[in-house]
C-alpha positions in Angstrom: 184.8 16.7 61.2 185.8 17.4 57.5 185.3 20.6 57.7 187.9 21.0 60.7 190.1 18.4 58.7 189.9 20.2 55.4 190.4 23.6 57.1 193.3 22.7 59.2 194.7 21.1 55.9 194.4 24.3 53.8 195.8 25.9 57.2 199.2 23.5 57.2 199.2 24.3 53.6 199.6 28.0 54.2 202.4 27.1 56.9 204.7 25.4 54.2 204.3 27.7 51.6 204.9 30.5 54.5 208.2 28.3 55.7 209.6 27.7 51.7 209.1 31.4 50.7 210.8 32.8 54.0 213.8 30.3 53.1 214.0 31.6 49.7 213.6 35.2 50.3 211.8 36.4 52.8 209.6 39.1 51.5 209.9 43.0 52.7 206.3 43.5 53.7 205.7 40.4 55.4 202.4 40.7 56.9 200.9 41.6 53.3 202.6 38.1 52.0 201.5 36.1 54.6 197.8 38.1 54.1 198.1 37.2 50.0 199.3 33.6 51.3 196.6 33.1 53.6 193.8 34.6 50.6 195.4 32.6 47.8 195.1 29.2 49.7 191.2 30.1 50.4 190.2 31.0 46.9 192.1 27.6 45.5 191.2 25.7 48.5 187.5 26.9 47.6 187.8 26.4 44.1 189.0 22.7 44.7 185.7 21.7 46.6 183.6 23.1 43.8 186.0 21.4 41.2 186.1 17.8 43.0 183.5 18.1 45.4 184.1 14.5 46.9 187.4 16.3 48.4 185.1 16.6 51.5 182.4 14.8 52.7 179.9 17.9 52.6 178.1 19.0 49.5 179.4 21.9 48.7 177.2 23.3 45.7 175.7 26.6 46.7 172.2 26.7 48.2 172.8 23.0 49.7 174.3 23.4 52.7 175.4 26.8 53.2 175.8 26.2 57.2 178.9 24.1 56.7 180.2 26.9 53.8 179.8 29.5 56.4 181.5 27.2 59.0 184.7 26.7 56.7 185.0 30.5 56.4 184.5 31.1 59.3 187.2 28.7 60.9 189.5 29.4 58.4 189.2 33.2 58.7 189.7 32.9 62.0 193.3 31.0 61.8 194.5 33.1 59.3 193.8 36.2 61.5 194.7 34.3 64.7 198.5 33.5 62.5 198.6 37.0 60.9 198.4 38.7 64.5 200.7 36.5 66.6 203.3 36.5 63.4 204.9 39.9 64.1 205.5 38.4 67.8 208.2 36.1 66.6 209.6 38.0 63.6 211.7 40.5 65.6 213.1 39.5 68.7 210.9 40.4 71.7 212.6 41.0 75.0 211.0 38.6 77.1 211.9 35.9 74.0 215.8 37.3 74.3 215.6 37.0 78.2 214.5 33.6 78.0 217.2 32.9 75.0 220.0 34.4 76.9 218.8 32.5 80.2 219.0 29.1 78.2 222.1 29.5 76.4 224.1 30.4 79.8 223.2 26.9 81.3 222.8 26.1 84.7 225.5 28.6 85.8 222.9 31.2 85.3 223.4 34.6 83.4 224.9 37.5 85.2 222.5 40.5 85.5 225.0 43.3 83.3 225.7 41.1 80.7 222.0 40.8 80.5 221.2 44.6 81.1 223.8 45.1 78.0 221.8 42.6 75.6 218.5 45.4 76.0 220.1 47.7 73.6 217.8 50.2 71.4 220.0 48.3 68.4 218.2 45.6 69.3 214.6 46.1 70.4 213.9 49.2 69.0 215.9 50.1 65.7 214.5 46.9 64.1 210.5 47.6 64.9 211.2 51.5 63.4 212.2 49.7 60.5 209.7 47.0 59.8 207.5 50.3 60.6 209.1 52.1 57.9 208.6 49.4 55.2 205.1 48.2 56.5 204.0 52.1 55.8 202.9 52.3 59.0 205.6 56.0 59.5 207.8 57.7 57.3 210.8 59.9 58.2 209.9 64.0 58.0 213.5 65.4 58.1 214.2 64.3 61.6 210.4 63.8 62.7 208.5 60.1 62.7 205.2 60.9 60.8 202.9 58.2 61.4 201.0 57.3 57.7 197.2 56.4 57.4 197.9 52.7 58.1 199.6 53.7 60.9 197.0 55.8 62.5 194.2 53.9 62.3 196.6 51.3 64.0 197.2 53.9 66.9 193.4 54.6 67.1 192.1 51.1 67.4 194.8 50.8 70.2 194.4 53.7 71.8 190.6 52.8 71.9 191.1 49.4 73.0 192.8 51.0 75.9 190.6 53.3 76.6 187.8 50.5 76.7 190.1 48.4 79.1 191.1 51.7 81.2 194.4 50.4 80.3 197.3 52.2 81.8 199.8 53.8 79.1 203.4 51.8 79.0 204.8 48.2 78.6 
C-alpha cells in the first residue's frame, strides 16, 4: 500500500508542477516538458527514499527488496506514459470535445446543425495540429511540401503497423 501511496504522491506532484508551469508559460514543446517533468520527479522522488528511507514503509537499500523497487518503477512508469499519451488529447481541441462544448453551451434549446457544421473549420482542427507538428519536429515545411522528420516517421511507422496488426481500416 505505500508503494501505491508514494507513487500516486510523486504522481500528484508531477500534476502541480505540470498545472503551475502551464500558468506561467506554457512551454513550446510540451510533451518533452511534461517527459523532463515526469523524469525529474522520479530521480528526486528516488533520491528521497534513499536519503530518508522511513519516507516509505519498505526498505529501500538496494539488494533488500528489489521486488517493491521494481514495483515503484514500474507503476510509476506506467502513469507517466499513461499521462504523456492521453495529454495531447486535451491540448488542442478535439472535435468530438468541441461538439460536446458547443452542445453544452447552447442549453436545452439545442444547437442548430449549420452553426455547428461552421464551428469544424480547418482553422480550427487542423491548422493548430500542423503546428504543434511543426514545433514538436515531427514535419517541417519543404517550399510548399510537408516533409515528415525522423521523429515523425517512426511515429507514422509504429501507427501504420499498429494498423496493420488490427487490419484497421485507414480514416477517422
Amino acid at each position: 500500500m505505500s508503494i501505491l501511496f508514494y507513487t500516486l504522491s510523486l504522481a500528484g506532484l508531477v500534476f502541480l508542477t505540470h498545472l503551475a508551469i502551464w500558468r506561467i508559460r506554457p512551454p513550446k514543446k510540451q510533451t518533452a516538458a511534461l517527459l523532463k517533468i515526469f523524469l525529474f520527479t522520479l530521480v528526486a522522488g528516488t533520491s528521497l527514499l534513499f536519503i530518508f528511507p522511513g519516507i516509505v514503509r519498505w526498505d529501500i537499500l538496494p539488494g533488500r527488496n528489489p521486488f517493491e523497487i521494481v514495483q515503484f518503477f514500474l507503476l510509476f512508469l506506467s502513469i507517466a506514459a499513461a499521462y504523456i499519451v492521453s495529454y495531447p488529447a486535451i491540448e488542442v481541441d478535439s472535435p468530438t470535445l468541441l461538439i460536446i462544448n458547443a452542445v453544452f453551451e447552447a442549453g436545452p434549446q439545442g444547437l442548430e446543425k449549420g452553426r455547428l457544421e461552421g464551428m469544424m473549420s480547418d482553422e480550427v482542427l487542423v491548422i493548430p495540429r500542423i503546428k504543434d507538428m511543426l514545433s514538436d519536429n515531427m514535419v517541417y515545411l519543404d517550399g510548399e511540401r510537408y516533409r515528415l522528420m525522423p521523429k515523425g516517421l517512426a511515429m507514422a511507422r509504429i501507427f501504420s503497423a499498429y494498423r496493420n496488426m488490427i487490419r484497421g481500416v485507414k480514416g477517422g
